[in-house]
PQR file with spaces between the fields and no chain letter, atoms N, CA, C, O and H, PARSE charges and radii, in Angstrom:
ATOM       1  N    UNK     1      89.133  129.922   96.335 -0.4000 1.5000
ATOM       2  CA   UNK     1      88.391  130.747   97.275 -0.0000 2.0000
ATOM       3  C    UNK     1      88.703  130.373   98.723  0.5500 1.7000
ATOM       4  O    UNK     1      88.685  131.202   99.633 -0.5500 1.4000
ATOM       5  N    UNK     2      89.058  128.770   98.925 -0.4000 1.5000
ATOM       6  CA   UNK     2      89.234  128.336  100.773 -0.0000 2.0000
ATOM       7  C    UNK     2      90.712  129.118  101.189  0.5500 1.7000
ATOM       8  O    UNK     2      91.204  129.389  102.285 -0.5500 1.4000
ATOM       9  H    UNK     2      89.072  128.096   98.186  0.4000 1.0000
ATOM      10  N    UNK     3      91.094  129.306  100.028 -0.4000 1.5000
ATOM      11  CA   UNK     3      92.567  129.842  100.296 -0.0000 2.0000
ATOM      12  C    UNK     3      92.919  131.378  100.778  0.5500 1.7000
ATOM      13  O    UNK     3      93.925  131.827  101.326 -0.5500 1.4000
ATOM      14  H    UNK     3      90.694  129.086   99.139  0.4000 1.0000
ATOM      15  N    UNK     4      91.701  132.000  100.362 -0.4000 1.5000
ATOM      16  CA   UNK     4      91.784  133.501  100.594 -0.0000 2.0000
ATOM      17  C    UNK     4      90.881  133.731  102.369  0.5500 1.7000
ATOM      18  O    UNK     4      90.991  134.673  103.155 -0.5500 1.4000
ATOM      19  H    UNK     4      90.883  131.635   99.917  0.4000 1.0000
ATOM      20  N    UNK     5      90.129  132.592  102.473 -0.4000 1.5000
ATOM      21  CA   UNK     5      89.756  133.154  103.682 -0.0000 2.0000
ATOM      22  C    UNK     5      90.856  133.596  104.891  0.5500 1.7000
ATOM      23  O    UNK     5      91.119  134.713  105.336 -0.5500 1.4000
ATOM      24  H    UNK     5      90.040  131.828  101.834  0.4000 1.0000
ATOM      25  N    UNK     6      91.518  131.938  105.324 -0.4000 1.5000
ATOM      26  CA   UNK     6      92.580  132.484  106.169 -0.0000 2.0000
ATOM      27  C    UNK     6      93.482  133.892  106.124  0.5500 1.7000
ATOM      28  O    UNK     6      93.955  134.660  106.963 -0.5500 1.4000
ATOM      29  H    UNK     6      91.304  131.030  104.962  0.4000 1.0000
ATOM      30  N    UNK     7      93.454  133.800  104.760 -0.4000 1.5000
ATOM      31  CA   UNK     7      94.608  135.460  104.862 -0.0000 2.0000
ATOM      32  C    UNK     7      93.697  136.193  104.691  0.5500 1.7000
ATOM      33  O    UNK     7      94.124  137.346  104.750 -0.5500 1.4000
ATOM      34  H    UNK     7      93.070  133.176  104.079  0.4000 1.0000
ATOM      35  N    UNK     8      92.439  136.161  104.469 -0.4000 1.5000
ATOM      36  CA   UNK     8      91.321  137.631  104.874 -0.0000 2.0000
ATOM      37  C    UNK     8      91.631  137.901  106.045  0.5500 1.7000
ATOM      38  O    UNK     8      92.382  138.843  106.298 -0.5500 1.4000
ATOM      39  H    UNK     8      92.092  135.224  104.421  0.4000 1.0000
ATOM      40  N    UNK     9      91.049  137.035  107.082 -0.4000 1.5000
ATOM      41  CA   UNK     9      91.111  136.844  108.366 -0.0000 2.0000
ATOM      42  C    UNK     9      92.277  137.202  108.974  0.5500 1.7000
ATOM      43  O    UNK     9      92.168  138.064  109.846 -0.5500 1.4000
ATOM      44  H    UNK     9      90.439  136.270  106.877  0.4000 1.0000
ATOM      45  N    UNK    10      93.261  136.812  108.769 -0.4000 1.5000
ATOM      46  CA   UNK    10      94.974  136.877  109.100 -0.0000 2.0000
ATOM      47  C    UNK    10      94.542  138.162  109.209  0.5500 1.7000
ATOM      48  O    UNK    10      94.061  138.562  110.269 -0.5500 1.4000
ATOM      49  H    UNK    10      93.350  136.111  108.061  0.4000 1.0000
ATOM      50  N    UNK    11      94.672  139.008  108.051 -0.4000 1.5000
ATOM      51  CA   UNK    11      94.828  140.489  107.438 -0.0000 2.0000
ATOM      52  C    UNK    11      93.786  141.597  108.535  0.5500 1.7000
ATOM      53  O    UNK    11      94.034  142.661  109.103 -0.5500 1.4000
ATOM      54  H    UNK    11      95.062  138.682  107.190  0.4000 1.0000
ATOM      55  N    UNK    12      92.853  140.929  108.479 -0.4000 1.5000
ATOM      56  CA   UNK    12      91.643  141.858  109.618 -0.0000 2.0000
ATOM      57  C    UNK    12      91.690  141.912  110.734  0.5500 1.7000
ATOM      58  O    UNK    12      91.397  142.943  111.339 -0.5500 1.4000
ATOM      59  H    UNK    12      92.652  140.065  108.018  0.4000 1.0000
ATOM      60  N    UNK    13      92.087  140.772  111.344 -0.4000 1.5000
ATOM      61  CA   UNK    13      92.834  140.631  112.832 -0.0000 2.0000
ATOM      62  C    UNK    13      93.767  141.757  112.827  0.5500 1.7000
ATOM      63  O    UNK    13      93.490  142.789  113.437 -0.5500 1.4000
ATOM      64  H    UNK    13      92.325  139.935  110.852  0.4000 1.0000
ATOM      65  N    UNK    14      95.144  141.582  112.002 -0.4000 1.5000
ATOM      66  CA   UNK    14      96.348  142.499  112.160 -0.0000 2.0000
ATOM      67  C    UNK    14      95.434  143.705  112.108  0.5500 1.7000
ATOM      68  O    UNK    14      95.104  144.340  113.109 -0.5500 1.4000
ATOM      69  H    UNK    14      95.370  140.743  111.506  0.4000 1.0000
ATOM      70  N    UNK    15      94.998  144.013  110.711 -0.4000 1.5000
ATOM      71  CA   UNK    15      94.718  145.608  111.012 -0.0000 2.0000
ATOM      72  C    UNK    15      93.588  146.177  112.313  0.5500 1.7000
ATOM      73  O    UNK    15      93.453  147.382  112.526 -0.5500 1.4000
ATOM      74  H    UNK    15      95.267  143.497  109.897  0.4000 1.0000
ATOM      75  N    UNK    16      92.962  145.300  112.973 -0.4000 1.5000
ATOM      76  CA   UNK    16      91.782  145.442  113.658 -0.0000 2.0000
ATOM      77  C    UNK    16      92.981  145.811  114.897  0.5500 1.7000
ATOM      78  O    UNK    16      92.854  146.884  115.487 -0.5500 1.4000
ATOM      79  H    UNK    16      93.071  144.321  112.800  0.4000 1.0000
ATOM      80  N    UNK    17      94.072  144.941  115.242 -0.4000 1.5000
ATOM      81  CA   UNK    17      94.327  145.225  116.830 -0.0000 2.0000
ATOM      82  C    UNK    17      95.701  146.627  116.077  0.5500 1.7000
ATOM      83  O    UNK    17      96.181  147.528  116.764 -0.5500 1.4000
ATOM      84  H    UNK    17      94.175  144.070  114.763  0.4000 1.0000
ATOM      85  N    UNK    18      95.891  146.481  115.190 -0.4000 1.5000
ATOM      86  CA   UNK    18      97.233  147.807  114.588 -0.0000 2.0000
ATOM      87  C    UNK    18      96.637  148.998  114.909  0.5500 1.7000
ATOM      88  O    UNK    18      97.309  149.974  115.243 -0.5500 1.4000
ATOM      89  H    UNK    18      95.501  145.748  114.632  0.4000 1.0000
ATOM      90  N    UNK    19      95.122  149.018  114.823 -0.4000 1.5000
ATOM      91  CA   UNK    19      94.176  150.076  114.690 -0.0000 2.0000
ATOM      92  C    UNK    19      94.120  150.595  115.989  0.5500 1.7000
ATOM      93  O    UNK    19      94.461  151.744  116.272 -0.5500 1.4000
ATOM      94  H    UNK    19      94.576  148.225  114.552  0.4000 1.0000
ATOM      95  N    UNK    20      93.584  149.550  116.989 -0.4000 1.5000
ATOM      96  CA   UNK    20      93.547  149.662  118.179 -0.0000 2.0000
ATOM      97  C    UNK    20      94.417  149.912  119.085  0.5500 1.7000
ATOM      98  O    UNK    20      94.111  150.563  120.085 -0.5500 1.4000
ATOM      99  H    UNK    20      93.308  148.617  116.759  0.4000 1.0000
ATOM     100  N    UNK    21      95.772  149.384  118.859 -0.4000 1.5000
ATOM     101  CA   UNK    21      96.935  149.991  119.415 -0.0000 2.0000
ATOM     102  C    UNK    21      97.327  151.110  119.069  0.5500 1.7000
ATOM     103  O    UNK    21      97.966  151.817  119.848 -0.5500 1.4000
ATOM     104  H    UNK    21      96.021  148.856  118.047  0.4000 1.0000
ATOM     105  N    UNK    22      96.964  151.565  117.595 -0.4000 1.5000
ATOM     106  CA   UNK    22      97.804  153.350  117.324 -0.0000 2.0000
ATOM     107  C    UNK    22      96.490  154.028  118.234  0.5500 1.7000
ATOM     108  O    UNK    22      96.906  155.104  118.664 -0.5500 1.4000
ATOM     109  H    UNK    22      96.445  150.991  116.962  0.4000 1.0000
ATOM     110  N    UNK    23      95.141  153.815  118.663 -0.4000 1.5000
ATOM     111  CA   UNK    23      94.401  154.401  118.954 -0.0000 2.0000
ATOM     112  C    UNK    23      95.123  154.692  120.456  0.5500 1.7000
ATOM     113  O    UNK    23      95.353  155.785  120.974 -0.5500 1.4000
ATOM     114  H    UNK    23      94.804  152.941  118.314  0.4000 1.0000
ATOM     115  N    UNK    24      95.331  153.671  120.848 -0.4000 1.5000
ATOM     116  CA   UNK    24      95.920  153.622  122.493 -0.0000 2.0000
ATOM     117  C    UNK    24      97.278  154.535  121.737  0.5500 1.7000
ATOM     118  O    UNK    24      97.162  155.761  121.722 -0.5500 1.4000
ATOM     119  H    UNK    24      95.144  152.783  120.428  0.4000 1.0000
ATOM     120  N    UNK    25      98.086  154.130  121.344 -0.4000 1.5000
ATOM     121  CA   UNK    25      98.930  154.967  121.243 -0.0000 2.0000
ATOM     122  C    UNK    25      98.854  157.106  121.129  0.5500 1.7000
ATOM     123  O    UNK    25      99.405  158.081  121.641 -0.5500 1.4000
ATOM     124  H    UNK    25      98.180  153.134  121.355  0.4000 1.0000
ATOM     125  N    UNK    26      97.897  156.813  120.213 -0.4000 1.5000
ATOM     126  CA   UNK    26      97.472  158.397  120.286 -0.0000 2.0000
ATOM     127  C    UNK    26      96.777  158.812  121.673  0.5500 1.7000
ATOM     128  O    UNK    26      97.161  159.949  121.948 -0.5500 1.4000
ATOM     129  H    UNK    26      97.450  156.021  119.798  0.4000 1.0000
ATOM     130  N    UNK    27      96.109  158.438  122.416 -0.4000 1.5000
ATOM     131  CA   UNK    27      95.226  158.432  123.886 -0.0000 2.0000
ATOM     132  C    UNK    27      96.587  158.486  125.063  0.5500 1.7000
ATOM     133  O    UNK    27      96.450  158.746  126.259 -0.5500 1.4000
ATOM     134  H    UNK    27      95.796  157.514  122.193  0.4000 1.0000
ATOM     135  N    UNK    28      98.051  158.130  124.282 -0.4000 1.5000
ATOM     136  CA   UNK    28      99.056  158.265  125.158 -0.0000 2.0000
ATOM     137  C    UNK    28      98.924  156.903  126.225  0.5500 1.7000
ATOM     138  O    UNK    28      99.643  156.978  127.222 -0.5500 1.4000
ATOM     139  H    UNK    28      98.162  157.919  123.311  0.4000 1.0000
ATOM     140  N    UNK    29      98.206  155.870  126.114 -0.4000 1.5000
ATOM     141  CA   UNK    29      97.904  155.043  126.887 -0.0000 2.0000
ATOM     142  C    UNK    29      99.057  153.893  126.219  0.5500 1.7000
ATOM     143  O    UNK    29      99.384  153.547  125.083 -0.5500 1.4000
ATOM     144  H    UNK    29      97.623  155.809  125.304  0.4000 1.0000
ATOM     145  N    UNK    30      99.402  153.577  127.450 -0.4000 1.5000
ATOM     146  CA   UNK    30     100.860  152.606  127.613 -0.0000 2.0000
ATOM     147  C    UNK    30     100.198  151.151  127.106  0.5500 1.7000
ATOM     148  O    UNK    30      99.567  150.474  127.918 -0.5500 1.4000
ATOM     149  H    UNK    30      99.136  153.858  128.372  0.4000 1.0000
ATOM     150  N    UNK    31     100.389  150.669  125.610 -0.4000 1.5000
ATOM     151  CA   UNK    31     100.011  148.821  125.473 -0.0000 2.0000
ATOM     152  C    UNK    31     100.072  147.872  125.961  0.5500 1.7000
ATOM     153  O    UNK    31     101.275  147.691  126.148 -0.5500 1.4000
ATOM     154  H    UNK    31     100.901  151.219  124.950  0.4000 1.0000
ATOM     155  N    UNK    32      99.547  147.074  126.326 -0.4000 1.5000
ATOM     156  CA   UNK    32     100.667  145.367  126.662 -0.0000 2.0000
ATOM     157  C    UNK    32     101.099  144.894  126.016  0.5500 1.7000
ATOM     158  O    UNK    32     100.634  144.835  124.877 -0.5500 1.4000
ATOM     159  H    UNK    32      98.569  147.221  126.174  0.4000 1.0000
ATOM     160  N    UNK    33     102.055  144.381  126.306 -0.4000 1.5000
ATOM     161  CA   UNK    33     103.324  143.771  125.427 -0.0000 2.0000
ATOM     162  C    UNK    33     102.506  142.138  124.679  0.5500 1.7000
ATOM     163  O    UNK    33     102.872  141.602  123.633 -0.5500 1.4000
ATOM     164  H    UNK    33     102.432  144.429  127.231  0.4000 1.0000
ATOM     165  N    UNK    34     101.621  141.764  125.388 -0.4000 1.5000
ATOM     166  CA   UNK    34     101.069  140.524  124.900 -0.0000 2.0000
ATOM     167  C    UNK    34     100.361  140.824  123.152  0.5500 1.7000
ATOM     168  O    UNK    34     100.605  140.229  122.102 -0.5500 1.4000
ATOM     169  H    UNK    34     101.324  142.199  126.238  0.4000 1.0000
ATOM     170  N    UNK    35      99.419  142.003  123.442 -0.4000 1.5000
ATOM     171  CA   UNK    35      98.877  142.516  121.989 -0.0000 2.0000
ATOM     172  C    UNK    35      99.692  142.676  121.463  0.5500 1.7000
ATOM     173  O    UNK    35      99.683  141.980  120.448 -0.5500 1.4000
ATOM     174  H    UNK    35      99.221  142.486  124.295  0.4000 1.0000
ATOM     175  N    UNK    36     100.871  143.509  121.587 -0.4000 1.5000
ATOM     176  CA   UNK    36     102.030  143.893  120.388 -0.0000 2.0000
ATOM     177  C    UNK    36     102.584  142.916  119.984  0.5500 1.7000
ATOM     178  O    UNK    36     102.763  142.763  118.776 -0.5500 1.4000
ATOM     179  H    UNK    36     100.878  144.075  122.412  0.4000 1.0000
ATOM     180  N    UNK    37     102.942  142.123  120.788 -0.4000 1.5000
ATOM     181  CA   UNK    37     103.293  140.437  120.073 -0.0000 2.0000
ATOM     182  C    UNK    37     102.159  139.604  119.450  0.5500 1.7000
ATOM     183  O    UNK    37     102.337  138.623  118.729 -0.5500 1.4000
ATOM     184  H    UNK    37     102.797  142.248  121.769  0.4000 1.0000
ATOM     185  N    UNK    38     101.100  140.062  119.779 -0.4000 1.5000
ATOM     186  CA   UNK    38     100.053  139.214  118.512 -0.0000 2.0000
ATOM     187  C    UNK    38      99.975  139.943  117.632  0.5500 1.7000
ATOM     188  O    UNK    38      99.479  139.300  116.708 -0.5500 1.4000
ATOM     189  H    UNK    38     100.955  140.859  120.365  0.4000 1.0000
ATOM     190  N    UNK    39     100.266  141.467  117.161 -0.4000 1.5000
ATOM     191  CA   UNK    39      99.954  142.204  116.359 -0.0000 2.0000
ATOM     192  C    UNK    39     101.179  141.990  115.748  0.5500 1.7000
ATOM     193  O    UNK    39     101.194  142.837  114.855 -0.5500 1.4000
ATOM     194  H    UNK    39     100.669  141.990  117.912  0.4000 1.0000
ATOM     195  N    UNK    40     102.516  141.185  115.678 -0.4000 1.5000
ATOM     196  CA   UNK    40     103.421  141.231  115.126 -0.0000 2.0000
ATOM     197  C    UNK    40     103.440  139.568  114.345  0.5500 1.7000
ATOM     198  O    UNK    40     103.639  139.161  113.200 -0.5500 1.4000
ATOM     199  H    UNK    40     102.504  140.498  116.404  0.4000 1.0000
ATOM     200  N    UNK    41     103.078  138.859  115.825 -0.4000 1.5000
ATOM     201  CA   UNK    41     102.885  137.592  115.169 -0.0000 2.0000
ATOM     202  C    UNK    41     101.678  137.282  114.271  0.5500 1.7000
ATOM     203  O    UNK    41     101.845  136.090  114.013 -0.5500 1.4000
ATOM     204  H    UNK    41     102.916  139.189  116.754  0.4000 1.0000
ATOM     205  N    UNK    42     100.771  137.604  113.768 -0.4000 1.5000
ATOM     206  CA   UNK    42      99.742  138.347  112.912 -0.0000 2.0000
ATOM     207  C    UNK    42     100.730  138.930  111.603  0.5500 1.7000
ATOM     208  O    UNK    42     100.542  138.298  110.563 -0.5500 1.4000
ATOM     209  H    UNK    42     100.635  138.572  113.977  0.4000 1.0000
ATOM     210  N    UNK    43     101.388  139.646  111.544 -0.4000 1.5000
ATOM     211  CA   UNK    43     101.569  140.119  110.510 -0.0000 2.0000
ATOM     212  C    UNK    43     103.093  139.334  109.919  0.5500 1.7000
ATOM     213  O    UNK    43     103.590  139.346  108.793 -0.5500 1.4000
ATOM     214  H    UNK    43     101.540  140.159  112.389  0.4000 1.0000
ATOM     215  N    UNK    44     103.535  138.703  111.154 -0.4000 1.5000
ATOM     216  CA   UNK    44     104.946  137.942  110.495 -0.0000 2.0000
ATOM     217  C    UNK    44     103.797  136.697  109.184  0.5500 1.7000
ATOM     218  O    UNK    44     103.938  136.635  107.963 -0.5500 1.4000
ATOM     219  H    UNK    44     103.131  138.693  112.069  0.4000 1.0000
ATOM     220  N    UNK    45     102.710  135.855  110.107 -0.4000 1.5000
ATOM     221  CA   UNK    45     102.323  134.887  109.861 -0.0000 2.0000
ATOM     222  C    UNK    45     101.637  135.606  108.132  0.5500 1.7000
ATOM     223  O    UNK    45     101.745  134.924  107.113 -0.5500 1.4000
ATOM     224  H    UNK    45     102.595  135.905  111.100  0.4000 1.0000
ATOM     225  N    UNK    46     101.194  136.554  108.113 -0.4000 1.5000
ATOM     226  CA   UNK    46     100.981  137.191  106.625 -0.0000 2.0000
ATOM     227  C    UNK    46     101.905  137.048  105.780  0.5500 1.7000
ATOM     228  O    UNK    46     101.925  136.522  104.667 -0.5500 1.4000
ATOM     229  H    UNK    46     101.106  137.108  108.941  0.4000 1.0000
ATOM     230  N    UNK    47     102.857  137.678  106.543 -0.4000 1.5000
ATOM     231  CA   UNK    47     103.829  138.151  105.546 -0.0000 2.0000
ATOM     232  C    UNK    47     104.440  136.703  104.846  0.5500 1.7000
ATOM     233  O    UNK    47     104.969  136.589  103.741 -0.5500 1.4000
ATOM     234  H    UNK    47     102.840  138.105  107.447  0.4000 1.0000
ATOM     235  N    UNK    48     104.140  135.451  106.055 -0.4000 1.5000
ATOM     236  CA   UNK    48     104.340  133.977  105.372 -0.0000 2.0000
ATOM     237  C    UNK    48     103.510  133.723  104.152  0.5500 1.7000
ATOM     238  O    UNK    48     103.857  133.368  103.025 -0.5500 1.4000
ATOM     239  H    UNK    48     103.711  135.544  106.954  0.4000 1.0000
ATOM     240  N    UNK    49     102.442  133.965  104.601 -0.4000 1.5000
ATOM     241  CA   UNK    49     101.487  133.209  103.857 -0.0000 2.0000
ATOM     242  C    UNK    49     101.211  133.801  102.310  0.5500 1.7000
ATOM     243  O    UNK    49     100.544  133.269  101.423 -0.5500 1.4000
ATOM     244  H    UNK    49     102.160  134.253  105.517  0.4000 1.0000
ATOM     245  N    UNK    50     101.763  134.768  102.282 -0.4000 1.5000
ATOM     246  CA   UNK    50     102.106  135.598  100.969 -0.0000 2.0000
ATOM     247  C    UNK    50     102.813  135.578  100.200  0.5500 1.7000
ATOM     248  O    UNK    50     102.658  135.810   99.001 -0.5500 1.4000
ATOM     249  H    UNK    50     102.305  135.201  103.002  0.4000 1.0000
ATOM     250  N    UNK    51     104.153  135.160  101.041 -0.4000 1.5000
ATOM     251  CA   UNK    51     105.557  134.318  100.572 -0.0000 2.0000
ATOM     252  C    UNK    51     105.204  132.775   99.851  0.5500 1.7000
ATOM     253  O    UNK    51     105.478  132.535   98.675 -0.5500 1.4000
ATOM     254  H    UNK    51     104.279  134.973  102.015  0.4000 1.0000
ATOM     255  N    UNK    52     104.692  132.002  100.574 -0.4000 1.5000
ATOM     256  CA   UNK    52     104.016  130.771  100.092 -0.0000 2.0000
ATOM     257  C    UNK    52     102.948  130.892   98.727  0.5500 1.7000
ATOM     258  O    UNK    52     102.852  130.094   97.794 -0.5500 1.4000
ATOM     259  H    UNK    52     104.469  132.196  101.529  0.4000 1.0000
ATOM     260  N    UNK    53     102.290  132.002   98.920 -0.4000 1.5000
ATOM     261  CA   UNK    53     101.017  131.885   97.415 -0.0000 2.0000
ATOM     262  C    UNK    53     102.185  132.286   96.460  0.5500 1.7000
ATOM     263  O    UNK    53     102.373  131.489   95.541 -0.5500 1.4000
ATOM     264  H    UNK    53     102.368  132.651   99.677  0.4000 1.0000
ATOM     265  N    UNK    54     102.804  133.112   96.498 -0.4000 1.5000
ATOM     266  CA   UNK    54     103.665  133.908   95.225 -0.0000 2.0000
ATOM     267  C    UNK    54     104.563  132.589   94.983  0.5500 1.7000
ATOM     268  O    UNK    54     105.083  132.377   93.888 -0.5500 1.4000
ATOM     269  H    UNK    54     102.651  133.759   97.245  0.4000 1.0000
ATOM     270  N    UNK    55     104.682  131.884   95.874 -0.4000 1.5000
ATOM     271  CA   UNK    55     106.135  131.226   94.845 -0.0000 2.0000
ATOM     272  C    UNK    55     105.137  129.716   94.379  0.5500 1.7000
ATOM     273  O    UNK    55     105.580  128.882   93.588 -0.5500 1.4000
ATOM     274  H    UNK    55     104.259  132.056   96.764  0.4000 1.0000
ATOM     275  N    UNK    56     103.605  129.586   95.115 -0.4000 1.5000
ATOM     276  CA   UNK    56     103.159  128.711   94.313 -0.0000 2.0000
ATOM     277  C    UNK    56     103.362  129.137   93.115  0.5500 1.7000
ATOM     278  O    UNK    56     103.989  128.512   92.260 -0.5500 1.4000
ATOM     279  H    UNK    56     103.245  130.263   95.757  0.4000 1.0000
ATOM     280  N    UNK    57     102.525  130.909   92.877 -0.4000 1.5000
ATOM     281  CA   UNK    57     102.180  131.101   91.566 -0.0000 2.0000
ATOM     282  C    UNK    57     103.485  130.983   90.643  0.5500 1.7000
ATOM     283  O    UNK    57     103.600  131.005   89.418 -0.5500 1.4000
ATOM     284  H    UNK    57     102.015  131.417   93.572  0.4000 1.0000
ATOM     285  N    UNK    58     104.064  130.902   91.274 -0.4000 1.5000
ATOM     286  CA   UNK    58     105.627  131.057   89.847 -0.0000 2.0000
ATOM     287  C    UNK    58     105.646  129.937   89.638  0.5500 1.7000
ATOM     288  O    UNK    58     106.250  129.632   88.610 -0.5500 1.4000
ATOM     289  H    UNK    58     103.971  130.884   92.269  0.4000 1.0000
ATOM     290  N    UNK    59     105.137  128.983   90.312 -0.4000 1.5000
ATOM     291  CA   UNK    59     105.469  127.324   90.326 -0.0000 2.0000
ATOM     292  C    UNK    59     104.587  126.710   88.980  0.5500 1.7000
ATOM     293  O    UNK    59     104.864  125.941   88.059 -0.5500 1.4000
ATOM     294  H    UNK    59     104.646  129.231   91.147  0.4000 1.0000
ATOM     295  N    UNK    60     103.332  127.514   89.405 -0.4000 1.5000
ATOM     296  CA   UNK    60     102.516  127.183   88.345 -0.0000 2.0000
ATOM     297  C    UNK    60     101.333  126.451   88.613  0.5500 1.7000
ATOM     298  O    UNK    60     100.579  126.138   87.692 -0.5500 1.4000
ATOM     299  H    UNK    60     103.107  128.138   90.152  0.4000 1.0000
C-alpha cells in the first residue's frame, strides 16, 4: 500500500497541471515553459516508476 501512494500522487499532479494546461491551451492563452517542464518531468518520473514496479513484478 506505501508503494502506491507516491505514484497516486505522481499520477494526480501530472493529470491536475495536463488538465490545466490543455485548459490554457483551449482559452488560447500562451503557458510557461516552467509548468510544461514539470508536467513532463511528472510524467517522465511515472513513466519510471512503472518501469521499476513491472520488472520488480517479473522478479518476483
Amino acid at each position: 500500500m506505501k508503494e502506491t501512494i507516491p505514484v497516486a500522487l505522481t499520477l494526480t499532479a501530472s493529470m491536475a497541471l495536463g488538465l490545466w494546461l490543455g485548459w490554457l491551451f483551449i482559452k488560447r492563452v500562451r503557458s510557461n515553459p516552467i509548468h510544461i517542464g514539470f508536467h513532463l518531468i511528472f510524467g517522465v518520473g511515472l513513466q519510471l516508476v512503472n518501469q521499476a514496479g513491472c520488472r520488480a513484478a517479473v522478479k518476483g
